[in-house]
C-alpha positions in Angstrom: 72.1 17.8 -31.1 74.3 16.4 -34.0 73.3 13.0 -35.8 75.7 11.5 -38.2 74.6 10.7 -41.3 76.3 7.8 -41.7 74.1 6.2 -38.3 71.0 7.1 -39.9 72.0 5.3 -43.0 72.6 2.1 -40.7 69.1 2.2 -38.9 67.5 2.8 -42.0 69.1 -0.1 -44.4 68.5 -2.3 -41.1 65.2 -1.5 -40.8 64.7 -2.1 -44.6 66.4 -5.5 -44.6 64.3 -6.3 -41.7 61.0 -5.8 -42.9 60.8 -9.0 -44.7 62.0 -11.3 -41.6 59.0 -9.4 -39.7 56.4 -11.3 -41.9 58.6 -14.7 -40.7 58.2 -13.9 -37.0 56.8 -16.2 -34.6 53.6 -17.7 -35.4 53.5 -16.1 -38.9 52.3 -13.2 -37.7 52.9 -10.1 -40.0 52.4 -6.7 -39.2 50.0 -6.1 -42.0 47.4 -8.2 -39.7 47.8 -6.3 -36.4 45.5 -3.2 -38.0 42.9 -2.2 -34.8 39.7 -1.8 -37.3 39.3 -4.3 -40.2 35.8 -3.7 -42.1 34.0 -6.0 -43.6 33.2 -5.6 -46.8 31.6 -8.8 -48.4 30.5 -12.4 -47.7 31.3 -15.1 -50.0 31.5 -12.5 -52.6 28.2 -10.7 -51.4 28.7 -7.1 -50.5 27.8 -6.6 -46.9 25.8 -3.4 -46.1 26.1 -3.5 -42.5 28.6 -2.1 -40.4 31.4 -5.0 -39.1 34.5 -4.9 -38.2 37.7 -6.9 -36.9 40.4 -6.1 -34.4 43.5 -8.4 -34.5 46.1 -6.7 -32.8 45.8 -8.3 -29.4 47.8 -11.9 -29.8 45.1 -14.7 -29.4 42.3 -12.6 -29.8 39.9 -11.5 -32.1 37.6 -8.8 -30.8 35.5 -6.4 -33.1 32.3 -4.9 -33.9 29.1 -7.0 -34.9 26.3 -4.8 -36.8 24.7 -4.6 -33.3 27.2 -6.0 -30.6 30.7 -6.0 -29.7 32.4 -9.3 -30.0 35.1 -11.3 -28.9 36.8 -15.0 -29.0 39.8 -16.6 -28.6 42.0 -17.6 -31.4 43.6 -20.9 -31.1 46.9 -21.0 -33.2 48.9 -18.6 -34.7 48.0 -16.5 -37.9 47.6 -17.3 -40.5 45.6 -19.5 -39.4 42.3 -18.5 -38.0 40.3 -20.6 -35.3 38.0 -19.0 -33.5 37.0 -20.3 -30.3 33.4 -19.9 -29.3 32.3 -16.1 -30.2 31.3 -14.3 -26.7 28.8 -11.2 -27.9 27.0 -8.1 -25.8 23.1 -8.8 -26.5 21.9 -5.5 -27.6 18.9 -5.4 -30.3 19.0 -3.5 -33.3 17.3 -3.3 -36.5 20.7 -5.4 -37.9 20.2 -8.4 -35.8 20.2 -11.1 -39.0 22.9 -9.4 -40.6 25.0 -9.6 -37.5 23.9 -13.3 -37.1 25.3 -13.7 -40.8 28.3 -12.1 -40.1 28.9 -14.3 -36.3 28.1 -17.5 -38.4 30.7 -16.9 -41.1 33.2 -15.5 -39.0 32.9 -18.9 -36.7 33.5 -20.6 -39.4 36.6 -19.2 -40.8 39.9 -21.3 -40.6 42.4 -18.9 -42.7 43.9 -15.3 -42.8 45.8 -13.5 -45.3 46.8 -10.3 -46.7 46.3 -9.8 -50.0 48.3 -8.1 -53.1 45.8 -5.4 -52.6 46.2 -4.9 -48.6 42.4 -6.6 -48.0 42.5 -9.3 -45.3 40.7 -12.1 -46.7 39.2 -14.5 -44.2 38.8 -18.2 -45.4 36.8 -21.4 -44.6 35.8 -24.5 -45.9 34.0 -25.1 -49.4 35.3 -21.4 -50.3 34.0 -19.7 -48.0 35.5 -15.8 -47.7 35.6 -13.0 -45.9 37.0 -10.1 -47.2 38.1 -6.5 -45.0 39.5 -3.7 -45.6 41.1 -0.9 -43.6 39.3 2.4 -43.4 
């Protein structure tokens, strides 16, 4: 099999010169969101001890791990904004149950998203509020 250099040279500088209209798609939406296993790592600045984590890579959803239940909602909008609809969990007890209720409450009340210079997704609501993941 014989591959001309100079057609690799064209996919690659097209795929370069895409990348930025990527993070102008539809909706907002860059790649850099669509990661299968955000975990939390602090509350309003508060490192969070638990386990948590966030799955954005189905459109409209946000699904994840609590500290004791698996999770889901609806997002209304596009990223990068961030409504959750009402949060639909499994009811399992555990030894993490206020933890998870701390993490449920702030994740309800999130209303932005963004990536930041660092990779971190950073989850945002009113009076300051933040949420802040990172990728494993």
């Amino acid at each position: 099999m014989m591959i001309r250099m100079g057609h690799v040279a064209g996919v690659l500088a097209a795929w370069v010169f895409a990348a930025p209209v990527l993070a102008d798609m539809p909706g907002g939406v860059a790649p850099e969101y669509l990661a299968r296993d955000w975990q939390l790592r602090a509350i309003d600045g508060q490192a969070f001890a638990a386990r948590a984590s966030l799955d954005l890579s189905t459109q409209g959803r946000v699904t994840g791990q609590a500290p004791c239940n698996r999770f889901s909602a609806v997002l209304t909008g596009d990223l990068p904004a961030f409504r959750p609809g009402p949060i639909v969990a499994t009811r399992m007890a555990c030894a993490d149950l206020a933890a998870e209720a701390a993490f449920l409450a702030a994740l309800a009340a999130m209303t932005g998203a963004e990536v930041d210079e660092a990779g971190a997704l950073v989850l945002s609501g009113p009076g300051g509020r933040r949420m802040v993941f990172t990728r494993p």
